[in-house]
N, C-alpha and C positions, 0 to 999 in steps of 0.2 A: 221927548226922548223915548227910543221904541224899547221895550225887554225884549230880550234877545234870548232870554230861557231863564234857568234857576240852577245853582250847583248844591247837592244834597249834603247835608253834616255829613261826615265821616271822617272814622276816628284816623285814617287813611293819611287825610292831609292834615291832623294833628302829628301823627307818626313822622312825615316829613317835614313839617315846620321845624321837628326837634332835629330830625337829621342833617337839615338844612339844605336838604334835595327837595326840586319838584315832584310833587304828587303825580301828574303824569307821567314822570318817568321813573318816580320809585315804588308806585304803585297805578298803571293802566289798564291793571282788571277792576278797579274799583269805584263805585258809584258814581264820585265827585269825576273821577277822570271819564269817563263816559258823558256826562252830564257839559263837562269842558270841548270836548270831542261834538257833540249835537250843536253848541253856540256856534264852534268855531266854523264845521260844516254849512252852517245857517248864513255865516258870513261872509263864506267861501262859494257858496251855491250861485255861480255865476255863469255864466259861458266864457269860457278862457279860452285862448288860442291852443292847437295840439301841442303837449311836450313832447322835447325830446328824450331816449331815453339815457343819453351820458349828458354829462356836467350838471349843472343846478339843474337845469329842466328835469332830468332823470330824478333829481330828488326830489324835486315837489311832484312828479309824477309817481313815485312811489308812496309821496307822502299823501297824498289825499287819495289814493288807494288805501290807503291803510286807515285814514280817518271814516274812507266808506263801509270799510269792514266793522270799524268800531260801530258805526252808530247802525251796523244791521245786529251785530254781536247784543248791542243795547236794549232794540226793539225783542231781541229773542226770548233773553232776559226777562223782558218785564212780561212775554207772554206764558211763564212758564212760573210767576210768583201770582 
C-alpha cells in the first residue's frame, strides 16, 4: 500500500468532529485541510479530458482550480514559517 501524504493534529478538525461538520468545510484555511487538499491533488494529478464550463464538468473544473490554489496557498505557507 502506497502513503499517499500525512494529515497534521489540529485542534481544527477536533472543533468540527464537535460541530459535526467537515473540517474542510468548517475550517479550509487550516493545516489538516491543506494537508487533505495535497492527498487529494496527489490522487487527482492525472490527465483528464477538458471540462466543460456549466453542469458537473463546470464544477469539477472549478473544483480542482481551487484545490490548485489550495496546495499553492500550502507551499506559501510553509515557506514563510
Amino acid at each position: 500500500m502506497e502513503n499517499l501524504g500525512f494529515i497534521f493534529q489540529d485542534e481544527e478538525v477536533e472543533k468540527s468532529i464537535r460541530e459535526q461538520k467537515p473540517y474542510i468545510i468548517n475550517s479550509p484555511k487550516s493545516k489538516a485541510a491543506a494537508c487533505l487538499n495535497r492527498i487529494t491533488y496527489s490522487l487527482l494529478n492525472q490527465d483528464i479530458e477538458p471540462l466543460e464550463d456549466s453542469g458537473i464538468g463546470g464544477f469539477f473544473k472549478k473544483f480542482f482550480n481551487f484545490m490548485d490554489v489550495r496546495d499553492k496557498e500550502f507551499d506559501k505557507n510553509d515557506e514563510e514559517e
